[in-house]
Rosetta silent file (secondary structure, phi, psi, omega in degrees, C-alpha in Angstrom):
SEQUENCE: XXXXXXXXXXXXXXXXXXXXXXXXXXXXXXXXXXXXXXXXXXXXXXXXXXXXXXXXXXXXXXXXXXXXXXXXXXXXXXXXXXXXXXXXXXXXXXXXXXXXXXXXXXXXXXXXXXXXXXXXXXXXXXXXXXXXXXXXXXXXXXXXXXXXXXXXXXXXXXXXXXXXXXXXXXXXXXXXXXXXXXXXXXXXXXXXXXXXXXXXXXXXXXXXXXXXXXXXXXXXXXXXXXXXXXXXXXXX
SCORE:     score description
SCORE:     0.000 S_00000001
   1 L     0.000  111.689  162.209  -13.822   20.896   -4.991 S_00000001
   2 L   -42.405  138.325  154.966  -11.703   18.364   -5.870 S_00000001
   3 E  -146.497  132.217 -146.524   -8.581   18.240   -8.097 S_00000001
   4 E  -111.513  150.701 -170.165   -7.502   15.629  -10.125 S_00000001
   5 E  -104.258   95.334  163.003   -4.176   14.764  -12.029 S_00000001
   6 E   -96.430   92.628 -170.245   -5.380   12.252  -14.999 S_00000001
   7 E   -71.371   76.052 -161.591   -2.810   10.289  -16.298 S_00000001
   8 L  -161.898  125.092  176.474   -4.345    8.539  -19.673 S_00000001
   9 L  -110.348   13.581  132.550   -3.535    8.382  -23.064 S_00000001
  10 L   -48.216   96.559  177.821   -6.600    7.131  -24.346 S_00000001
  11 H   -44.872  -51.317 -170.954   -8.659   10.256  -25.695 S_00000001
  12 H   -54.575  -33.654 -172.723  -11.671    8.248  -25.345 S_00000001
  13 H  -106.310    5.903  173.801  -11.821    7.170  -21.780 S_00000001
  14 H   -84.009  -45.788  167.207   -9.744   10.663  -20.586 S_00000001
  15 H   -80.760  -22.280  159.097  -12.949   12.300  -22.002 S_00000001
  16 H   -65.762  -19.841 -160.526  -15.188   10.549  -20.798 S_00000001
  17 H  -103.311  -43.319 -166.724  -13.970   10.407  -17.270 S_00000001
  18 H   -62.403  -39.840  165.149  -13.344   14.248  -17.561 S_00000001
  19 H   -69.042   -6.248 -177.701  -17.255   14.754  -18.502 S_00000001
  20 H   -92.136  -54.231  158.011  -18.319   12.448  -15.298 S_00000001
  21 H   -15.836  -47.797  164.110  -15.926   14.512  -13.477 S_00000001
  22 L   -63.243  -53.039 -168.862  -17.569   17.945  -14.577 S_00000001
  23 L   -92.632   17.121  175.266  -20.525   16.831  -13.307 S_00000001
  24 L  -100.801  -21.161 -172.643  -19.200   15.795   -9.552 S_00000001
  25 L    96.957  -29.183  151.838  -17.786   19.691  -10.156 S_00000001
  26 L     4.241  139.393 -169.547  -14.438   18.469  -10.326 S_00000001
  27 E  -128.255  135.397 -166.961  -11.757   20.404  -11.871 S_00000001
  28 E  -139.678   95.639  177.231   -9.216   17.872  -14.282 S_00000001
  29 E   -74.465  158.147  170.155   -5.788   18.313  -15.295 S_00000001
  30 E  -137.585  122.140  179.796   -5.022   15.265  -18.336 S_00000001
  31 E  -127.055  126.971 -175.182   -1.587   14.151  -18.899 S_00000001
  32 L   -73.775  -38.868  164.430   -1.025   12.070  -22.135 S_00000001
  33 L  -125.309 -167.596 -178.420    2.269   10.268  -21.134 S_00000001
  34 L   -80.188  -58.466  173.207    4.375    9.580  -18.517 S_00000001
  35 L   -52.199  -29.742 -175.963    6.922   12.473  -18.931 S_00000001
  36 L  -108.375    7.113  137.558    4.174   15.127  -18.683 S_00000001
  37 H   -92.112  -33.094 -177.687    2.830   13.805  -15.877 S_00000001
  38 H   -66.438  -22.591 -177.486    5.808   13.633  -13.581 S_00000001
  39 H   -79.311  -61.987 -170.001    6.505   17.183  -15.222 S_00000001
  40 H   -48.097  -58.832  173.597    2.701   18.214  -14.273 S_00000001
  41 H   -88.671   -8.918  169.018    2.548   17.290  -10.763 S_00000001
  42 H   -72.464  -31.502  158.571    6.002   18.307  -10.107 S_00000001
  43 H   -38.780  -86.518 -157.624    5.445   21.755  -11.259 S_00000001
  44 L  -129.290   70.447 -160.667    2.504   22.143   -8.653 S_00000001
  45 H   -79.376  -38.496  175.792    2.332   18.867   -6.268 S_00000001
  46 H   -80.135   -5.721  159.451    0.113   20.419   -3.776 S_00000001
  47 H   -85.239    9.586  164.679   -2.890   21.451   -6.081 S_00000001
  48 L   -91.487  146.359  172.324   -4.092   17.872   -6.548 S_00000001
  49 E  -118.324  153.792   13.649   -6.016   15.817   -3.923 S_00000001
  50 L  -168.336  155.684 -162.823   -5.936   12.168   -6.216 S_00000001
  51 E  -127.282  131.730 -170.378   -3.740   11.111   -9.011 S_00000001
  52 E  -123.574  129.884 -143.760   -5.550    8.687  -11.176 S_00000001
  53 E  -134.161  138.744  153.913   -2.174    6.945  -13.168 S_00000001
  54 L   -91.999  149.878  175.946   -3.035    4.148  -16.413 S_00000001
  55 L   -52.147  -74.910  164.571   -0.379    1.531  -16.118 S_00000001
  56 L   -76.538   95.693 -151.132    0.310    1.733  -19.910 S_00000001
  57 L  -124.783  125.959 -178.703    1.967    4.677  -20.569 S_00000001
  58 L   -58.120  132.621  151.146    3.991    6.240  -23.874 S_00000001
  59 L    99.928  -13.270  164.858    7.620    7.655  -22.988 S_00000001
  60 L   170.882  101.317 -177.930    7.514    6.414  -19.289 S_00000001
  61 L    -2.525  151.285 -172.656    5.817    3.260  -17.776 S_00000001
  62 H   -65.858  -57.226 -175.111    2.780    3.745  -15.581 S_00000001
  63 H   -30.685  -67.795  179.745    4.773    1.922  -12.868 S_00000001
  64 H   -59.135  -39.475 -175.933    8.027    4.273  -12.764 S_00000001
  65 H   -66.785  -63.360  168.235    5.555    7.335  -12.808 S_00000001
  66 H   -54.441  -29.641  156.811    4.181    6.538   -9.606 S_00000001
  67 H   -75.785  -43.404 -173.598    7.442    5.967   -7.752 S_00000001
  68 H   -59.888  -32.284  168.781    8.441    9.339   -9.003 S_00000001
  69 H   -70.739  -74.355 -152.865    5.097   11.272   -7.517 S_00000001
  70 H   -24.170  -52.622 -120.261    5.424    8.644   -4.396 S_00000001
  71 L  -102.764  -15.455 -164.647    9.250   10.408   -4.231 S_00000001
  72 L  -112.594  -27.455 -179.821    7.377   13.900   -4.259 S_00000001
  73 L  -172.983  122.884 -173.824    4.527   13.318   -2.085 S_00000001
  74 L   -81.517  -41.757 -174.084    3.921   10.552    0.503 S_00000001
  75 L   -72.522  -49.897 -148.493    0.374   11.749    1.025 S_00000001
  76 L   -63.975 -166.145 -168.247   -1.128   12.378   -2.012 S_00000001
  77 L  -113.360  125.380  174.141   -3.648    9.343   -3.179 S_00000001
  78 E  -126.504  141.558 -157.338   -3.007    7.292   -6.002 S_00000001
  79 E  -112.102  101.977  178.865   -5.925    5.172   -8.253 S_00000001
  80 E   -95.166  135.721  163.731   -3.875    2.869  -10.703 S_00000001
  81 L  -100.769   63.071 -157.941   -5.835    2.198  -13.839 S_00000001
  82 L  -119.578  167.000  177.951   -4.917   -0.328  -16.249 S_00000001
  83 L   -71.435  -27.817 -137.756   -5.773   -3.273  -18.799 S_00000001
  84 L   -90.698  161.353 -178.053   -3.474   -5.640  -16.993 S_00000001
  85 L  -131.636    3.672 -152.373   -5.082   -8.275  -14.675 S_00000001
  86 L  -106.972  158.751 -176.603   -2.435  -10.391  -13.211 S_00000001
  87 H   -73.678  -10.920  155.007   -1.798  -10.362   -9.107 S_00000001
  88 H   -63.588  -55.611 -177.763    1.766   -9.138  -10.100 S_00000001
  89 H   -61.045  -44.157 -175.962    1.180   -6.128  -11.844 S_00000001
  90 H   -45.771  -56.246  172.036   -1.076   -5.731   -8.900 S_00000001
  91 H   -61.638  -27.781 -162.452    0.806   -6.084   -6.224 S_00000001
  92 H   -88.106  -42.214  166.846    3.871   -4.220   -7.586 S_00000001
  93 H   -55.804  -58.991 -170.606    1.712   -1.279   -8.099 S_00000001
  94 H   -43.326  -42.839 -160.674    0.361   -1.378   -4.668 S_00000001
  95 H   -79.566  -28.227 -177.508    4.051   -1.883   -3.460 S_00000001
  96 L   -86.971    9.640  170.274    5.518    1.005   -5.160 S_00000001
  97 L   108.489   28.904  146.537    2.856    3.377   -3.251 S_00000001
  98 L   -59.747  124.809  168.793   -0.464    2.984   -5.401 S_00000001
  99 L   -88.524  -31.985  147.676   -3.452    3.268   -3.083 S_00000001
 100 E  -145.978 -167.295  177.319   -5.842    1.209   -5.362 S_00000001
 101 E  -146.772  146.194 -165.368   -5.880   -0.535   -8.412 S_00000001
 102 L  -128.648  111.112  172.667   -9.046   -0.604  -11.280 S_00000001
 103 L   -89.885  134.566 -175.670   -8.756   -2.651  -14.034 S_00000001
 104 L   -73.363  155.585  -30.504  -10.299   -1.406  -16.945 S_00000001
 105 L   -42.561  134.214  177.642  -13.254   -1.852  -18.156 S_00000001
 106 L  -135.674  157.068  166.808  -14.480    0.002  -15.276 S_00000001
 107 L   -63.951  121.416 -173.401  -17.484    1.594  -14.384 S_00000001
 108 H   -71.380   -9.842 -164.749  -17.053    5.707  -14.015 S_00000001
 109 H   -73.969  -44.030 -172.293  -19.860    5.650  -11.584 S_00000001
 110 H   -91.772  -12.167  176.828  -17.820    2.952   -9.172 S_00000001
 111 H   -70.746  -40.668 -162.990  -14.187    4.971   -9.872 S_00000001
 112 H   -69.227  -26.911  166.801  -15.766    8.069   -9.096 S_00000001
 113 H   -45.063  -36.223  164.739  -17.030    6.177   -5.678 S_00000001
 114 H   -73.215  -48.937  154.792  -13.358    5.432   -4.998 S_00000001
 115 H   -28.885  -61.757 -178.645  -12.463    8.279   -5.507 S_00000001
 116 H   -51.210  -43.517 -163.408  -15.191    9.796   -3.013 S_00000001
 117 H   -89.897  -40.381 -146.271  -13.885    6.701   -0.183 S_00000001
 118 H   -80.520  -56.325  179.156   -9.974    7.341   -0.910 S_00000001
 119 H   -60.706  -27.939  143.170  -10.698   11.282   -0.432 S_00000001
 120 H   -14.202  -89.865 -157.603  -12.239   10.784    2.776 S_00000001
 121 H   -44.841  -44.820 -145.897   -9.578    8.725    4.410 S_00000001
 122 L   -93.143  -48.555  178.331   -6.434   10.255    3.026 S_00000001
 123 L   -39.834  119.764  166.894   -7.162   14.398    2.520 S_00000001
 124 L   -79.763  132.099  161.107   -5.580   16.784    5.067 S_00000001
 125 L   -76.434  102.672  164.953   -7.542   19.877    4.969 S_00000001
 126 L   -34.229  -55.590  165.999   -5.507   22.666    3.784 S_00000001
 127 L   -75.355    4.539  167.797   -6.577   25.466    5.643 S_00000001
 128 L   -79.225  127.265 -175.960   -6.481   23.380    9.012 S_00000001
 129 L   -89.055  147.101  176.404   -4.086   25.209   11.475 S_00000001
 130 L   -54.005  120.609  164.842   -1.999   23.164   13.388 S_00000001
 131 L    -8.578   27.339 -140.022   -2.156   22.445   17.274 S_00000001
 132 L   -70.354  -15.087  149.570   -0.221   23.465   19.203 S_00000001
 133 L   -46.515  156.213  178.517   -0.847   20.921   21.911 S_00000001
 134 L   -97.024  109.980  173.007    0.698   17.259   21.252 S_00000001
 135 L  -129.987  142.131  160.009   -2.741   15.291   21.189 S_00000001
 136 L  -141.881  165.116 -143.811   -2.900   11.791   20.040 S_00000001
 137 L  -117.156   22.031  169.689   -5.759    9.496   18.956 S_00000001
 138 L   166.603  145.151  178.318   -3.959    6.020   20.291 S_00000001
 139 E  -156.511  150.580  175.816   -0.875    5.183   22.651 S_00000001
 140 L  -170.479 -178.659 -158.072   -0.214    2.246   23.389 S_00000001
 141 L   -62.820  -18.125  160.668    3.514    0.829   24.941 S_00000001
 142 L   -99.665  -24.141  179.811    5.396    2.028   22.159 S_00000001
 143 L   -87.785  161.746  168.674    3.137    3.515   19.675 S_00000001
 144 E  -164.893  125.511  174.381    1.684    6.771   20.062 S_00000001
 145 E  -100.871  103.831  179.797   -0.828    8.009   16.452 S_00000001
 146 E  -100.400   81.396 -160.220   -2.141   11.084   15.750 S_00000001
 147 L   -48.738  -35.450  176.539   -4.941   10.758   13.112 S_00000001
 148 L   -89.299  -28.142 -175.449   -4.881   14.809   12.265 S_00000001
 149 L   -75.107  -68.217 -159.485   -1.096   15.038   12.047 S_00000001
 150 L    74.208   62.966 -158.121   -1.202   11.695   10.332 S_00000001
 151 E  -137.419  116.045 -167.877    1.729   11.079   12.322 S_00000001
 152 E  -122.864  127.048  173.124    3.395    7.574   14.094 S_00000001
 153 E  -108.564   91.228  162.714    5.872    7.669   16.984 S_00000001
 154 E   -71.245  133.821 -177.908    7.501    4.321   17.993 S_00000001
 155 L    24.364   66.877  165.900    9.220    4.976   21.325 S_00000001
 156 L    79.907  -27.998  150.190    9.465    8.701   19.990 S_00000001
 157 E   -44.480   92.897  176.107   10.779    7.771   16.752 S_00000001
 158 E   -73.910  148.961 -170.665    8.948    9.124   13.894 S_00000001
 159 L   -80.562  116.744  155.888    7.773    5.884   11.307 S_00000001
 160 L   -98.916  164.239 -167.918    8.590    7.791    8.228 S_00000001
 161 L    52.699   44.479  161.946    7.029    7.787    4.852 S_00000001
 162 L   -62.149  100.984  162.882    3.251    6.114    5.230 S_00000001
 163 L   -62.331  153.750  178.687    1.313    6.242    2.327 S_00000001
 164 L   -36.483  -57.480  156.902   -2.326    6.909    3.480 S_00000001
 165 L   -13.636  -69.002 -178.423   -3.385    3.366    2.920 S_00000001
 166 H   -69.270  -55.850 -177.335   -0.579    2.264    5.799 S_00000001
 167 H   -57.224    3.750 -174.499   -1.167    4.567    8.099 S_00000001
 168 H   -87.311  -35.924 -151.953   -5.459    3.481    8.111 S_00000001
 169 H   -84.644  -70.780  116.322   -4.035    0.296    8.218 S_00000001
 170 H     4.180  -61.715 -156.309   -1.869    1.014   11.387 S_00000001
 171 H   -96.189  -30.773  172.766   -4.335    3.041   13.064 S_00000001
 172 H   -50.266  -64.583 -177.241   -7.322    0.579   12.553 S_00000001
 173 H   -65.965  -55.658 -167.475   -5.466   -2.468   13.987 S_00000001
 174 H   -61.901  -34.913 -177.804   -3.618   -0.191   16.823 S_00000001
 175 L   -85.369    2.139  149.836   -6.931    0.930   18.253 S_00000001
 176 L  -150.319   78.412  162.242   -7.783   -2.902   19.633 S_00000001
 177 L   -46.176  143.133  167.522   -4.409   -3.764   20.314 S_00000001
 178 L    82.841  -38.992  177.805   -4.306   -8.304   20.157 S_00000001
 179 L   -26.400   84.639 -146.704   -7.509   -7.840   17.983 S_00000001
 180 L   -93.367  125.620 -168.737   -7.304  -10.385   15.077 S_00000001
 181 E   -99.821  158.366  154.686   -8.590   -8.654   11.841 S_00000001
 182 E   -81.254  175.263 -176.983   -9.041  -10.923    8.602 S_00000001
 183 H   -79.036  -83.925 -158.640   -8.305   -9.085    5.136 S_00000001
 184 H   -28.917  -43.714 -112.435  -12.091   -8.934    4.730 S_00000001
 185 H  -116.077  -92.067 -170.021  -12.687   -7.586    8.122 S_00000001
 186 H   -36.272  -48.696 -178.748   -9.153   -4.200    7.037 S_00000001
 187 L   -85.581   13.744  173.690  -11.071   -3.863    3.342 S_00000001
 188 L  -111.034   18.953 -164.155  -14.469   -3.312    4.553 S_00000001
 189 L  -140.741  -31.470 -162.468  -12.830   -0.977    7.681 S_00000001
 190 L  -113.378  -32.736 -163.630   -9.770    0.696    5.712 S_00000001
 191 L  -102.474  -51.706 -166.149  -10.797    0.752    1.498 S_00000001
 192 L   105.907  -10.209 -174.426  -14.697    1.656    2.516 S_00000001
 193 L  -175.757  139.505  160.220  -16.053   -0.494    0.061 S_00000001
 194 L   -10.566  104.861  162.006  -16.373   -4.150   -1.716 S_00000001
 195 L  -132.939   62.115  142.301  -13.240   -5.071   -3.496 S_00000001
 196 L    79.516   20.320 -173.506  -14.165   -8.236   -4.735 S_00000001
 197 L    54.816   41.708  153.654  -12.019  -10.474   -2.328 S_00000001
 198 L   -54.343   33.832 -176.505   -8.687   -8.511   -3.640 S_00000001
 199 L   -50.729  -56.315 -179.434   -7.230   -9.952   -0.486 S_00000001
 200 H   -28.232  -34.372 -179.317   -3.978   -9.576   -1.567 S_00000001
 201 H   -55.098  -32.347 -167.313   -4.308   -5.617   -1.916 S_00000001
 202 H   -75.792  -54.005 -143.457   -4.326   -6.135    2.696 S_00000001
 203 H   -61.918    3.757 -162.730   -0.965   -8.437    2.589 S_00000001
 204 H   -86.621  -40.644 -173.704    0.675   -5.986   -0.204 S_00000001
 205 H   -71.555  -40.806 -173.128    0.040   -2.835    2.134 S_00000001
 206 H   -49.752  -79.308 -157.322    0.747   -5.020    5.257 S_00000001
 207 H   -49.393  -89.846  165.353    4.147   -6.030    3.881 S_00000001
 208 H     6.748  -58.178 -154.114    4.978   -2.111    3.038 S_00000001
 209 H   -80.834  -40.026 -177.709    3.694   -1.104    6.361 S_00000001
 210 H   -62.677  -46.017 -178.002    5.761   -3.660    8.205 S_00000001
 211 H   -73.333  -23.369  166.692    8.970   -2.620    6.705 S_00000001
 212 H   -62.169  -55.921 -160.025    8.474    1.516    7.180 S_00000001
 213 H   -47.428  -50.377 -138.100    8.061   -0.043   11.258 S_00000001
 214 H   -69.575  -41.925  152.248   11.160   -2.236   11.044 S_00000001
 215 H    18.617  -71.369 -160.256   12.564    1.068   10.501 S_00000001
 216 H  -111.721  -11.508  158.960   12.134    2.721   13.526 S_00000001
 217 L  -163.198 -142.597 -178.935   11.702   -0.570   16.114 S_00000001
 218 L   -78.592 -178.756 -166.879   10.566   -3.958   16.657 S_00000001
 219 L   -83.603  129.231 -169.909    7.715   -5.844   14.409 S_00000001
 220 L  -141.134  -13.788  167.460    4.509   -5.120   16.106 S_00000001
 221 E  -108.369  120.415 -173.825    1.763   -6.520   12.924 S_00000001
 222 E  -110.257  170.709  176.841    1.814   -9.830   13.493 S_00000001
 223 E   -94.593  139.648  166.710    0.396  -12.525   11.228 S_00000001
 224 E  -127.187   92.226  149.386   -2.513  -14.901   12.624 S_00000001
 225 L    11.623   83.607  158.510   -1.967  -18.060   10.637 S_00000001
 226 L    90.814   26.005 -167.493   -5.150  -19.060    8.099 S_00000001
 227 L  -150.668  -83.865  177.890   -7.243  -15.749    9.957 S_00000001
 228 E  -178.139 -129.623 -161.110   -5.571  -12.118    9.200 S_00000001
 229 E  -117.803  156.745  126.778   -3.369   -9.611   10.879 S_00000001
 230 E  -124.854  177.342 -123.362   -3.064   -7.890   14.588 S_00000001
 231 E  -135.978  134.003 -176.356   -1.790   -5.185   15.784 S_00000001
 232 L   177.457   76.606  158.813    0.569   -6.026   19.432 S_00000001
 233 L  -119.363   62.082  145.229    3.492   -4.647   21.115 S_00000001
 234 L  -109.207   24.321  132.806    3.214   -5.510   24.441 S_00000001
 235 L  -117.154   57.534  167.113    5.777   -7.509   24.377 S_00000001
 236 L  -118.416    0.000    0.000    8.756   -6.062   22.495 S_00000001
């Protein structure tokens, strides 16, 4: 059973989402501002699987609220929900560690669907015991991935801090190194579902994803001019 951290100070669409919820069996904490969520999940950051955040939020901005969970928990999944429309707000969510973004009016029927493809991808099973062998699910000359660890080694180096998104992102393009993907090509392979030719949502995650790498070695997601992205370090 899922459980979700609702961030919304609309009564109207916080009950309503919490009655669609009920009937997926969902269990739904609701936090009215911005202070009592960052209070909410800090109290108890590991009993949520998905954080669903409205932008516009009394006593502290949707925006700021979301780097502060981000700062608490690289994994969990976050669904930004807001009135705003513009490819700014968009991106800036996305950039501060937002996994998607829904502009309201939305359908509860296609959030809870998002929900359903986000929880997929991104949940670690709690009660999964660890390995103890080192197995990984892609090497390549520098990289090495582990998909249950959710784990990236450049030359031995762990990449730190992936939100789920980047690491999908990462392991999809790393598993046909030189492969050229278009943004169409990563959001029907990485999101799981239509999102309206939101290309921008690939380069905002891209850009993120590139800069955790520069991190720990050389640039290895290259750009393909007018096409999309690939994945390549056999020559750095």
């Amino acid at each position: 059973m899922l459980k979700i951290l609702m961030v919304e100070d609309d009564n109207s669409v916080a009950e309503m989402m919490k009655m669609f919820f009920s009937k997926e069996q969902w269990e739904v904490d609701i936090a009215k501002d911005g202070v009592e969520a960052v209070e909410m999940f800090k109290a108890h950051p590991d009993s949520y699987d998905i954080v669903t955040l409205d932008l516009n939020l009394p006593k502290k901005d949707g925006m700021e609220v979301a780097k502060e969970i981000r700062a608490i928990s690289l994994s969990i999944p976050i669904i930004m929900l807001t009135a705003r429309d513009s490819e700014t707000d968009q991106i800036l969510g996305l950039g501060i560690g937002a996994d998607e973004y829904v502009t309201k009016p939305f359908s509860p029927l296609a959030l809870i669907a998002r929900i359903k493809a986000l929880y997929r991808r991104s949940h670690i099973e709690k009660d999964m015991h660890a390995s103890n062998g080192l197995k990984y699910d892609v090497i390549t000359k520098h990289l090495k991935i582990s998909k249950d660890r959710r784990e990236v080694r450049f030359d031995d180096n762990i990449v730190e801090g992936l939100t789920p998104k980047e690491f999908d992102l990462l392991y999809t393009m790393a598993q046909k190194p030189k492969q050229v993907f278009s943004r169409d090509k990563l959001l029907e392979l990485v999101w799981g579902y239509e999102f309206f030719g939101e290309e921008r949502t690939v380069d905002a995650h891209i850009k993120k994803l590139r800069q955790k790498l520069e991190k720990a070695g050389p640039q290895v997601v290259q750009t393909v001019w007018g096409v999309g992205y690939k994945f390549d370090d056999s020559e750095v």
